[in-house]
TORZA-527808 format. One record per residue (C-alpha): residue in three letters; x, y, z. Coordinates in steps of 0.1 Angstrom, whole numbers, always signed. Layout:
BEGIN
SITE   rest       x       y       z
SITE    ALA       X       Y       Z
...
***
This chain:
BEGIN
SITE   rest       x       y       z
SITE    UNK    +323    +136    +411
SITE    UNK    +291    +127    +425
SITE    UNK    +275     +96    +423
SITE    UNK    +232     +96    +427
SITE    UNK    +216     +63    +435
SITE    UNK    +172     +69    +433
SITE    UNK    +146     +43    +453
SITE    UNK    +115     +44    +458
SITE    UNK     +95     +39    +426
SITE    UNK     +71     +11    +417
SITE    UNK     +34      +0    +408
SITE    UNK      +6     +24    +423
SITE    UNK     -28     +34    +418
SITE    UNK     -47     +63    +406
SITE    UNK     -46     +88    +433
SITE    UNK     -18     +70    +459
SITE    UNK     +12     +82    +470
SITE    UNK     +48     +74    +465
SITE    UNK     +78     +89    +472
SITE    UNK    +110     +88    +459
SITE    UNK    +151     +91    +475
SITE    UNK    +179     +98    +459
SITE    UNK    +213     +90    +479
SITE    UNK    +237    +110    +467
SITE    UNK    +276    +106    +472
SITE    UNK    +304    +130    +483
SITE    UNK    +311    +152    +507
SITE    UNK    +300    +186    +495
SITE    UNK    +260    +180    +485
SITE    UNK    +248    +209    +500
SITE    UNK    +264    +229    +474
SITE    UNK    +245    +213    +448
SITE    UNK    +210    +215    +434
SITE    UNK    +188    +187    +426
SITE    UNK    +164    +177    +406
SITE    UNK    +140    +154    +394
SITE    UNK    +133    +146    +361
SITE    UNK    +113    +118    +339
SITE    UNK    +110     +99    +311
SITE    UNK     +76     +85    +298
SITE    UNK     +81     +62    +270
SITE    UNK     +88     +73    +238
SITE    UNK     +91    +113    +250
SITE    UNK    +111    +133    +257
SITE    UNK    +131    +140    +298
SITE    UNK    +113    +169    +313
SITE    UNK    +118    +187    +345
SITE    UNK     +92    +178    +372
SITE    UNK    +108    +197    +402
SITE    UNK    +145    +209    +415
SITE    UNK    +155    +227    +452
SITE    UNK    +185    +248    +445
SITE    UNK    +213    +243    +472
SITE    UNK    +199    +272    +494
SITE    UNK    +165    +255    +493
SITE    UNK    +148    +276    +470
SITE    UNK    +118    +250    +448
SITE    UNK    +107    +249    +415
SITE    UNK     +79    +226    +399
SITE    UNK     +69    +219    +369
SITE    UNK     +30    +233    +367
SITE    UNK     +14    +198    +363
SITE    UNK     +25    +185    +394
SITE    UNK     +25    +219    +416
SITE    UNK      -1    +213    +450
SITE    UNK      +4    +170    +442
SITE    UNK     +45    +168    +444
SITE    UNK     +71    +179    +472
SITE    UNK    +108    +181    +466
SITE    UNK    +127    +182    +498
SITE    UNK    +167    +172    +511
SITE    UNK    +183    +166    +542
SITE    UNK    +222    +173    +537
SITE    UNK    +229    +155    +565
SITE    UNK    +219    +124    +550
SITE    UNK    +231    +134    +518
SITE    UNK    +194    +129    +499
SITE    UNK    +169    +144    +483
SITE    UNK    +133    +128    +482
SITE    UNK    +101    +140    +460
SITE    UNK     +70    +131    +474
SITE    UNK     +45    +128    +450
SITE    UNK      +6    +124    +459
SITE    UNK     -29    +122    +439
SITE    UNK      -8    +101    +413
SITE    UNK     -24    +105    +377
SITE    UNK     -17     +74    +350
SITE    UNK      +2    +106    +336
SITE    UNK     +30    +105    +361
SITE    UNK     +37     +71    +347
SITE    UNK     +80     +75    +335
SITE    UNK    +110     +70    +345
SITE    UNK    +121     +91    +372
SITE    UNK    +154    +106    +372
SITE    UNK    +177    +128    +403
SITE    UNK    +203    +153    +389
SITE    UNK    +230    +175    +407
SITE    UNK    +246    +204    +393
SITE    UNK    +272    +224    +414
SITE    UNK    +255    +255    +429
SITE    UNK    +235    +264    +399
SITE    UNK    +205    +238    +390
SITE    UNK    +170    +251    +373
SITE    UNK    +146    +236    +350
SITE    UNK    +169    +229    +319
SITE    UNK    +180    +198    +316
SITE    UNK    +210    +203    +299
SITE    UNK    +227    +221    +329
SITE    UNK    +225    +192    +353
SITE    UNK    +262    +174    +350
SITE    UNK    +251    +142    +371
SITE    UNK    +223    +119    +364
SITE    UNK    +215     +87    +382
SITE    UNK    +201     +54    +367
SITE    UNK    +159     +59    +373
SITE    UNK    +138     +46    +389
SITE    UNK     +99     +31    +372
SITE    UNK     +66     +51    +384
SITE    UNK     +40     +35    +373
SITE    UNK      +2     +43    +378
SITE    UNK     -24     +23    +369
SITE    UNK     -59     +32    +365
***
């Protein structure tokens, strides 16, 4: 069982920078992949950007050269810095494990944590 607690969101302008952590629990995170997802209002959860457990990145394409997914399995977190934030970017931002595997798809990510608000005003 892992347990995934996110920080870091909040009220920003066009074009600042935020970045978000995600605490995960247990002893075996670096055999899981992470991700980020988020939720605008009314839409659907899409995939912004995972790192596989061996370190290996994906992004989704509107955020590739403005976001950076990183973790530090020592600490047990993973953290997506996000810069030149757009009014876009504006959803609830979600981390998700999955055990080994990960991707893009949503539906293969067994562990969700509760979101945390981005907002970006222009």
């Amino acid at each position: 069982q892992v347990q995934l607690v996110e920080s870091g969101g909040g009220l920003v302008q066009v074009g600042d920078s935020l970045t978000l952590s995600c605490a995960a629990s247990g002893r075996t995170f670096s055999s899981y992949s992470m991700a980020w997802f988020r939720q605008a209002l009314g839409k659907e959860r899409d995939f912004v950007s995972a790192i596989s457990w061996r370190g290996t990145t994906y992004y989704t394409d509107s955020v590739k050269g403005r976001f950076t997914i990183s973790r530090d399995n020592a600490k047990n977190t993973v953290s997506l810095q996000m810069n030149s934030l757009k009014p876009e970017d504006t959803a609830v931002y979600y981390c998700a494990a999955d055990y080994r595997l990960g991707g893009t798809a949503r539906n293969q990510y067994d562990y969700w944590g509760q979101g945390t608000q981005v907002t970006v005003s222009s």
